[in-house]
C-alpha positions in Angstrom: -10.1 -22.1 -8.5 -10.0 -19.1 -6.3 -9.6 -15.7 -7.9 -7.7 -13.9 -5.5 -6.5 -10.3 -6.5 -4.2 -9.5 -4.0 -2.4 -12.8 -4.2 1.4 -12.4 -6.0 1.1 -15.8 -8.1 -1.2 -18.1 -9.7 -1.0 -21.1 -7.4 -1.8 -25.1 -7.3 -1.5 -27.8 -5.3 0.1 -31.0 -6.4 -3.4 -32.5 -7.2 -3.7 -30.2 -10.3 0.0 -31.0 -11.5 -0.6 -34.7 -11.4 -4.2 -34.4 -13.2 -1.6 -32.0 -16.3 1.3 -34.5 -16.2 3.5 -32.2 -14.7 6.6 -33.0 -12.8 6.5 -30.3 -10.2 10.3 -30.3 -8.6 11.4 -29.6 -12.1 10.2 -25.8 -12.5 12.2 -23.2 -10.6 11.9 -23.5 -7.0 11.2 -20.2 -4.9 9.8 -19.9 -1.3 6.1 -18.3 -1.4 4.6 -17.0 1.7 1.3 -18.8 1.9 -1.2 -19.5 5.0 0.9 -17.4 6.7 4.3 -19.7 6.4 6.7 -20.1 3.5 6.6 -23.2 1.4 8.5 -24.5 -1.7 6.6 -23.7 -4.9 8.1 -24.9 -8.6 7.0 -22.1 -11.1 6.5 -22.9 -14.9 5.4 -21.4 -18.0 2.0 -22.2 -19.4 -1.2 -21.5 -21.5 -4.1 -21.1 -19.1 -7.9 -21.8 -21.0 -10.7 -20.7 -19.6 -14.5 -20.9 -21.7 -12.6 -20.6 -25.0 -10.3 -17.7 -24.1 -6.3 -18.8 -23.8 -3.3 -16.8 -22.0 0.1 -17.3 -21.1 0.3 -17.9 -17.3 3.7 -18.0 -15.2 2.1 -20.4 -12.5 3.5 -22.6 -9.2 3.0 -25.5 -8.2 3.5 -27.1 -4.1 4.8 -30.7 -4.8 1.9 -31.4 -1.8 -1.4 -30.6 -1.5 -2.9 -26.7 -0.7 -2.5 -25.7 2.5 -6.1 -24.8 4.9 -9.0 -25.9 4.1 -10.3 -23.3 2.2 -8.3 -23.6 -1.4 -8.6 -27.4 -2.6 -7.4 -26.5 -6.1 -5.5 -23.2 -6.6 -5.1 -19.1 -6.7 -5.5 -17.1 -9.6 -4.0 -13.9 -9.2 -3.9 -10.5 -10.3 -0.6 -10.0 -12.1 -0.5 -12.6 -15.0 -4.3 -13.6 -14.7 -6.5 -11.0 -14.3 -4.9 -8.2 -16.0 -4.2 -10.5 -19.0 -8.0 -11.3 -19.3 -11.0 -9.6 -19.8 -12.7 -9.8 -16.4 -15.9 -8.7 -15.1 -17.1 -9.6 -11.1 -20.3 -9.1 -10.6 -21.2 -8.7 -6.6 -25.1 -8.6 -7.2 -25.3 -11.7 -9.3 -22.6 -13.8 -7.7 -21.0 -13.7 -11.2 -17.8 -13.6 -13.1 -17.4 -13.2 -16.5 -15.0 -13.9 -18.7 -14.3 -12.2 -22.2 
């Protein structure tokens, strides 16, 4: 995943919904501006685990995969993921921690 905190959602591509079981075009469909073009996400609610630590997460899923080359998996954002959690980036040690 990439922690992006300027992006407006937590974001994944249709690789991560299939590994969850999740039927994507049944969450509620809104148009996201992402990659510079707007595409059809399917939002639901979840728990989100990370190293032992659990939140609530109101993420979207693209029924294809990410778009660019850079993202393979998915955004975590600010609103929702990182002001839910406590988070700690670390430039000098290439680090994040979480909790």
């Amino acid at each position: 995943m990439l922690i992006d905190s300027g992006a407006s959602y937590c974001l994944f591509g249709h690789e991560v919904a299939v590994l969850l079981g999740i039927n994507v075009p049944t969450g509620n469909l809104k148009k996201v501006g992402t990659v510079g073009r707007p595409v059809d996400v399917y939002f639901f609610s979840l728990s989100l685990s990370i190293r032992g630590i659990t939140t609530n997460c109101y993420a979207g899923f693209l029924n294809s995969p990410f778009p660019g080359d850079s993202v393979h998996f998915g955004l975590l954002e600010n609103l929702g993921f990182l002001d839910t959690l406590p988070i700690t980036l670390d430039p000098q040690r290439l680090e994040i921690r979480i909790g």
